[in-house]
FIBAKE-425802 format. One record per atom (N, C-alpha, C): x, y, z; atom name. Coordinates in steps of 0.05 Angstrom, whole numbers. Layout:
<atoms>
   east  north     up atom
      X      Y      Z   CA
...
</atoms>
This chain:
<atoms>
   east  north     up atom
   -218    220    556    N
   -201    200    568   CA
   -216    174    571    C
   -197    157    568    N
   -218    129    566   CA
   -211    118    603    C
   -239    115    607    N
   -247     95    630   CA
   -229     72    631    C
   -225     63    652    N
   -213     38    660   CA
   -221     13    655    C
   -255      9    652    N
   -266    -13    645   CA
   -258    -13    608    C
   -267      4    589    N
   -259     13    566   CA
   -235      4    556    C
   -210     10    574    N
   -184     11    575   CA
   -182    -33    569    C
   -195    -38    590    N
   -186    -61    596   CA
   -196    -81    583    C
   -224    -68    570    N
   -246    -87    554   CA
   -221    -86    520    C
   -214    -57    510    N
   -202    -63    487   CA
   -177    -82    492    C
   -161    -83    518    N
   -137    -99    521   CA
   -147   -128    514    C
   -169   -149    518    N
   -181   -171    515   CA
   -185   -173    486    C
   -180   -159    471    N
   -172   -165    435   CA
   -160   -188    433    C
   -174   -216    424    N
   -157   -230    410   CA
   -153   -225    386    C
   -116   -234    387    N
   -104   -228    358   CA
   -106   -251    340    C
   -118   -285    351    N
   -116   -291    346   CA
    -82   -309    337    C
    -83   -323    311    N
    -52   -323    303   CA
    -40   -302    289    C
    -27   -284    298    N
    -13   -259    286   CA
     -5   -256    257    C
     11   -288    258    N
     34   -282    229   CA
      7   -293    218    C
    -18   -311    212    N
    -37   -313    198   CA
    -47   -286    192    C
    -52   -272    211    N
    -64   -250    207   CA
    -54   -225    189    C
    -22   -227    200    N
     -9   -206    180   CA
     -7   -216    158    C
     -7   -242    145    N
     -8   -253    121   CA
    -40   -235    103    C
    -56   -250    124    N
    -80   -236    108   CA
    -82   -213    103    C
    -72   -194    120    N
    -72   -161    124   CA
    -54   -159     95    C
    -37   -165     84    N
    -26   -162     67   CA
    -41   -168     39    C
    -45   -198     39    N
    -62   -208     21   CA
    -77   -189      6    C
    -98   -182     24    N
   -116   -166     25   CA
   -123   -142     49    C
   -123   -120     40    N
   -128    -98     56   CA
   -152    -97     69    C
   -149   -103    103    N
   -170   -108    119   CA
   -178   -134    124    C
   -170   -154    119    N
   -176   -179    115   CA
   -163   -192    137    C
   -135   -182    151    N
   -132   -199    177   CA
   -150   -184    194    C
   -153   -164    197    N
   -161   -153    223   CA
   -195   -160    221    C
   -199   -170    198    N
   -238   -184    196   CA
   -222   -220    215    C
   -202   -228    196    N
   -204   -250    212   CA
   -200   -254    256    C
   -189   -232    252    N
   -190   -218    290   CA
   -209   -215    300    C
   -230   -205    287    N
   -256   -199    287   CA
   -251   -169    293    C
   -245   -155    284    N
   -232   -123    286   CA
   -255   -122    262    C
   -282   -112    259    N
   -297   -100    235   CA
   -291    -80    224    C
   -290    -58    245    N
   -289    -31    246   CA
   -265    -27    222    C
   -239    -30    238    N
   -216    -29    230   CA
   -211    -36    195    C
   -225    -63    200    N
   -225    -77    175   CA
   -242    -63    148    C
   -254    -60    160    N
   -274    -40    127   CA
   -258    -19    126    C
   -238      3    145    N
   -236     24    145   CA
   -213     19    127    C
   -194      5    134    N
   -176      4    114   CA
   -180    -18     84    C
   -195    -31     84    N
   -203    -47     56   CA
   -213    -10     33    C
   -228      1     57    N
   -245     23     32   CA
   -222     39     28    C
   -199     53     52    N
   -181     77     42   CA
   -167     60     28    C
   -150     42     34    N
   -129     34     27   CA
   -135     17    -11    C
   -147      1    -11    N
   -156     -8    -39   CA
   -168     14    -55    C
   -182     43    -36    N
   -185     50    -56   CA
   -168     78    -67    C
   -156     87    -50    N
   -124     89    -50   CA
   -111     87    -89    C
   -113     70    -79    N
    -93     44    -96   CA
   -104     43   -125    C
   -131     42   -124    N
   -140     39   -151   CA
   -157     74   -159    C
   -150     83   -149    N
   -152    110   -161   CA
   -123    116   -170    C
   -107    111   -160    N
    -75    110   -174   CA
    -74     97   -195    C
    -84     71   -202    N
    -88     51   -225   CA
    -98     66   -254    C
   -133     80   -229    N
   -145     89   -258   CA
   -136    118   -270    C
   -113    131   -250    N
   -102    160   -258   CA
    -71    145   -285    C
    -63    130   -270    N
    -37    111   -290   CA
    -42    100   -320    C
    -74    110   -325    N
    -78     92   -344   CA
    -99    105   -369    C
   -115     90   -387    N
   -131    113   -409   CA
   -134     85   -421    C
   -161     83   -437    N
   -174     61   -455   CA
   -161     56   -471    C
   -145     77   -479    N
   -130     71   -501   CA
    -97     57   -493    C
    -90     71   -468    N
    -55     62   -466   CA
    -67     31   -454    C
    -87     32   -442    N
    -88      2   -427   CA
    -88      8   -395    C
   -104     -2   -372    N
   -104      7   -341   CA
    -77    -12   -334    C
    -67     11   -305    N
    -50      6   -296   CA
    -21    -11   -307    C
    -22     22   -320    N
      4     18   -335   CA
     28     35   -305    C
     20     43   -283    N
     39     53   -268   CA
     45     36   -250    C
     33      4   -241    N
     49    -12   -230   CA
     57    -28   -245    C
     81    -37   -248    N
     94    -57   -259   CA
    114    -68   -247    C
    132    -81   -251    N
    148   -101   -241   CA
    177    -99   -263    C
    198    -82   -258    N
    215    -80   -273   CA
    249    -81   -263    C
    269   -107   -267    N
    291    -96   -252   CA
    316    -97   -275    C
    302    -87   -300    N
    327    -91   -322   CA
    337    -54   -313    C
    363    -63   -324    N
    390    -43   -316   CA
    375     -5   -323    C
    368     -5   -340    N
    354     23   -349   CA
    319     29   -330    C
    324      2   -324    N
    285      5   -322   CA
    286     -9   -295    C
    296      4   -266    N
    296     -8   -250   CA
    260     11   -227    C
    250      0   -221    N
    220      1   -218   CA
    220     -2   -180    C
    241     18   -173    N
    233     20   -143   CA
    203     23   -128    C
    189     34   -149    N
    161     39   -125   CA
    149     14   -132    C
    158     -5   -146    N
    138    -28   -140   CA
    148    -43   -111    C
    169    -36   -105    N
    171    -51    -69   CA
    163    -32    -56    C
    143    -11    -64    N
    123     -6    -36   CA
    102    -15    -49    C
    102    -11    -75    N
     66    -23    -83   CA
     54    -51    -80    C
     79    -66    -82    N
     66    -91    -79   CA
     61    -92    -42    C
     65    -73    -26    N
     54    -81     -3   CA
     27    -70     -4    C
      5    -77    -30    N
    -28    -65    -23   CA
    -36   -106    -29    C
    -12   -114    -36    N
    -10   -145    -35   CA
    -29   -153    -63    C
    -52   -172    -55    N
    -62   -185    -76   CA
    -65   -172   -101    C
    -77   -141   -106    N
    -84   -128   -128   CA
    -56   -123   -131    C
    -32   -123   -136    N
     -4   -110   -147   CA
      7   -138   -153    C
      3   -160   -151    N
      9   -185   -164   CA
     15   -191   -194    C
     -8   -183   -200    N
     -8   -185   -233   CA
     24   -178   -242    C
     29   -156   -240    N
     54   -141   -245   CA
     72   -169   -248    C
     78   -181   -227    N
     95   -201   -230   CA
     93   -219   -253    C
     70   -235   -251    N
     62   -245   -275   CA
     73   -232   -298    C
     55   -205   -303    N
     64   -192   -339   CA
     87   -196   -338    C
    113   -184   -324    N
    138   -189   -319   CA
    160   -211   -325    C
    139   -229   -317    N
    155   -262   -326   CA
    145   -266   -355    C
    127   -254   -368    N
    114   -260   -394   CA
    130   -248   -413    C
    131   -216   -398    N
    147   -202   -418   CA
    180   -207   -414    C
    195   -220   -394    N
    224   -223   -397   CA
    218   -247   -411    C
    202   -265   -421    N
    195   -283   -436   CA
    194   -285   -460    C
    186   -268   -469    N
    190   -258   -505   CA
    154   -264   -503    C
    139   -269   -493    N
    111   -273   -490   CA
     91   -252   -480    C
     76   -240   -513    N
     43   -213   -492   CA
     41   -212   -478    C
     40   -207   -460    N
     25   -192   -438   CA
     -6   -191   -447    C
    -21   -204   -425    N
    -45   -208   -416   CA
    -66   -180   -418    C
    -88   -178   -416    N
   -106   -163   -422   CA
    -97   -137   -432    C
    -83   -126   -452    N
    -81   -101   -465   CA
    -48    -91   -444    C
    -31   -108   -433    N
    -19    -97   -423   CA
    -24    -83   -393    C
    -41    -94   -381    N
    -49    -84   -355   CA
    -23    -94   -338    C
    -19    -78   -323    N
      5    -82   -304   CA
     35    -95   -314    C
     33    -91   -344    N
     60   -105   -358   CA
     85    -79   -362    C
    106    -90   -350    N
    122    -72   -359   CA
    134    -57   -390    C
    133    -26   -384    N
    139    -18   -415   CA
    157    -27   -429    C
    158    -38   -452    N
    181    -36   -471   CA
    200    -17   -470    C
    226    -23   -476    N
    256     -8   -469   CA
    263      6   -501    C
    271     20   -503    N
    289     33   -521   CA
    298     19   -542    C
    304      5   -532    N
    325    -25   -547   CA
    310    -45   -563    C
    283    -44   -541    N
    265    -71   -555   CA
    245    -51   -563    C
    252    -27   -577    N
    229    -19   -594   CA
    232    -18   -632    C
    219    -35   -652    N
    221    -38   -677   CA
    229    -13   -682    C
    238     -4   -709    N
    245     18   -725   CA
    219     28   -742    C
    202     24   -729    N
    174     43   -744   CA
    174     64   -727    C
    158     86   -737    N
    157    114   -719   CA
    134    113   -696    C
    141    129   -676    N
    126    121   -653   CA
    101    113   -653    C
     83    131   -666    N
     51    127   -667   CA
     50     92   -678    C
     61     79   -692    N
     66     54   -700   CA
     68     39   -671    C
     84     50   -651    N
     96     29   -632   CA
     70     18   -617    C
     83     -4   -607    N
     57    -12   -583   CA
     53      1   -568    C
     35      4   -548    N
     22     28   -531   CA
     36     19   -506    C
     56      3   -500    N
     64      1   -475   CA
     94     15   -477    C
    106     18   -486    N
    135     31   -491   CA
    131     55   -470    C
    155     63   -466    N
    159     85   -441   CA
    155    105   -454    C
    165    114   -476    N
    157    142   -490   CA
    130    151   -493    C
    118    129   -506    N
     86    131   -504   CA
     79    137   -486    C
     79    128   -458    N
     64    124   -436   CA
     75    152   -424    C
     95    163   -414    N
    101    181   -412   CA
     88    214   -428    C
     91    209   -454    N
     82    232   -474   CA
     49    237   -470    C
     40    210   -463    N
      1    204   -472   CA
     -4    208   -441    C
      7    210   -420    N
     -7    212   -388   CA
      6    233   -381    C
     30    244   -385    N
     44    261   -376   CA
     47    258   -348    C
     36    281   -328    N
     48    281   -300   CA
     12    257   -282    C
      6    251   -301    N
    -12    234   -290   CA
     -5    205   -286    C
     22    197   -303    N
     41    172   -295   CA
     46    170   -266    C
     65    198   -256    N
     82    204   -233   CA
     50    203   -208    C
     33    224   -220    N
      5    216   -190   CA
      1    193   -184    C
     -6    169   -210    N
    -15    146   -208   CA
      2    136   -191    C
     34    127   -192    N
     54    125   -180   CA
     57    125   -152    C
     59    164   -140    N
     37    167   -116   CA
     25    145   -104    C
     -6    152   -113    N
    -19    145   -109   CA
    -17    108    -97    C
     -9     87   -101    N
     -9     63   -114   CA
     12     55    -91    C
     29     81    -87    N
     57     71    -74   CA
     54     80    -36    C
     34    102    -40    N
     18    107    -10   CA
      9     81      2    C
    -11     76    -12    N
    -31     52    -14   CA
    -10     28     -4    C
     12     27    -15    N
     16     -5    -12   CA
     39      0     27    C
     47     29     20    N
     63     32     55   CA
     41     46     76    C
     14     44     65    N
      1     44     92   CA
    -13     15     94    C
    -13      3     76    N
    -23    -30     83   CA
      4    -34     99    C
     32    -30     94    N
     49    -43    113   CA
     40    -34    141    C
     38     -6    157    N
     23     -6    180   CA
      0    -14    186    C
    -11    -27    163    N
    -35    -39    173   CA
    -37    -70    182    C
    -13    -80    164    N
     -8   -105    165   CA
     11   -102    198    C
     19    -85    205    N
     36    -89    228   CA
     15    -93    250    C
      0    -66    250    N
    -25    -75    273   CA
    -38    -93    272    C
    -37   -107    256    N
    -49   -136    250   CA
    -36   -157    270    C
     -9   -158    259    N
      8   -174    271   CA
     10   -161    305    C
     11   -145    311    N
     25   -130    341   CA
      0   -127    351    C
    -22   -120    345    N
    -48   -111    361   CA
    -41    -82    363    C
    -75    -69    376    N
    -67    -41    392   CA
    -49    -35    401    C
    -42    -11    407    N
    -28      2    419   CA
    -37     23    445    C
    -29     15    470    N
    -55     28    496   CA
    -33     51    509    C
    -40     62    515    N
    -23     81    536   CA
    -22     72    564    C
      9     67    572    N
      1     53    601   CA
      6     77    613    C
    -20     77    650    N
     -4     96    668   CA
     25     96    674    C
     32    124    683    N
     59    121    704   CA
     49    113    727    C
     67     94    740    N
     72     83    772   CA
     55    107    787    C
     69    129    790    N
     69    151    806   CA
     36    162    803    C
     25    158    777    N
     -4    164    774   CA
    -12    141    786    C
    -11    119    787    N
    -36    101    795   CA
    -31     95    827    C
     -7    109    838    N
     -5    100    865   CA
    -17    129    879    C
    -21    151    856    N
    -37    176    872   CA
    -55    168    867    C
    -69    155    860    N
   -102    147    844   CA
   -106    162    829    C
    -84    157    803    N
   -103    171    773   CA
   -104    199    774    C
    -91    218    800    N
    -82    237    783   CA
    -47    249    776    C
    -47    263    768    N
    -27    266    753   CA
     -9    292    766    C
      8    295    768    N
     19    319    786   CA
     27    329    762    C
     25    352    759    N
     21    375    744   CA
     38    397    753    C
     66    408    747    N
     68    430    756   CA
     77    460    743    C
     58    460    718    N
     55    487    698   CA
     45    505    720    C
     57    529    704    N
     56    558    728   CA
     61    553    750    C
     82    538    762    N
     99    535    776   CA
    125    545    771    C
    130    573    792    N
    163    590    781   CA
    181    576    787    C
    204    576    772    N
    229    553    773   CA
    240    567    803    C
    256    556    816    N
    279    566    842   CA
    293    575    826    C
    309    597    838    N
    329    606    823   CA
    358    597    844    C
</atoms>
């Protein structure tokens, strides 16, 4: 049980400016709560949470299909890409996605081998046989990772809805347990009445 001095020393947390803070908590994982001066906090979630996230990346992906082929950014009618509105909450690293996205509804490559670019559709795939196709198409990527698409996925989509509670404690601060009235006007203890027989 935490002491009263303890109690009262963590209440003196400045949050600083909050919505700055939750900006950065988003930004980057651990990054408001460094600007709080929260250290502790801050490394703990920069290391789970980023790395989280990019073990999902490097499970989504293979030298050959291209990394992080399981976040992308997709809202055409066949290819609607719900887990990227939890992934983009790991914030700065799930960005890209957007980018490839605007390149590829663009008629324009996609940037380093297809990293974070959405797959090619059905429709926009040439009439050569698969092994021909580009390595980003959904068949490919599917057939060549199998159930290591769906982990990466997982993985990437954890990552970005525990940065959202992280970004909240950012913004809100701790959370303390207040006494009841009734405890602090007995002085701190607590009436208790287990193994106590009910009246009948």
């Amino acid at each position: 049980m935490n002491s009263p001095n303890s109690v009262s020393e963590a209440r003196d947390i400045n949050l600083r400016d909050p919505a700055l803070a939750a900006f950065l908590a988003w930004l980057i994982p651990g990054l408001g709560h460094f600007y709080q001066g929260r250290t502790a906090k801050a490394i703990l979630f920069f290391v789970c949470i980023l790395g989280t996230f990019l073990y999902g990346v490097y499970l989504g992906g293979s030298s050959e299909l291209g990394w992080g082929r399981v976040v992308y950014a997709s809202w055409r009618p066949s290819d609607r890409r719900f887990a990227y509105l939890g992934q983009v909450g790991a914030g700065l690293v799930a960005l890209p996605a957007l980018v490839q996205a605007s390149r590829v509804r663009n008629g324009h490559e996609p940037f380093f081998n297809g990293f974070m670019a959405p797959p090619l559709l059905e429709r926009e795939m040439i009439n050569d046989p698969l092994d021909k196709q580009p390595p980003y198409n959904r068949d490919t990527l599917h057939k060549r990772l199998h159930l290591f698409f769906e982990l990466g996925t997982v993985y990437t989509l954890i990552a970005g809805l525990l940065n959202v509670l992280a970004i909240y404690d950012a913004w809100g601060g701790p959370v303390f347990m207040e006494k009841k009235e009734e405890d602090e006007k007995s002085g701190g203890k607590s009436d208790s009445r287990e193994g106590t027989p009910e009246k009948a």
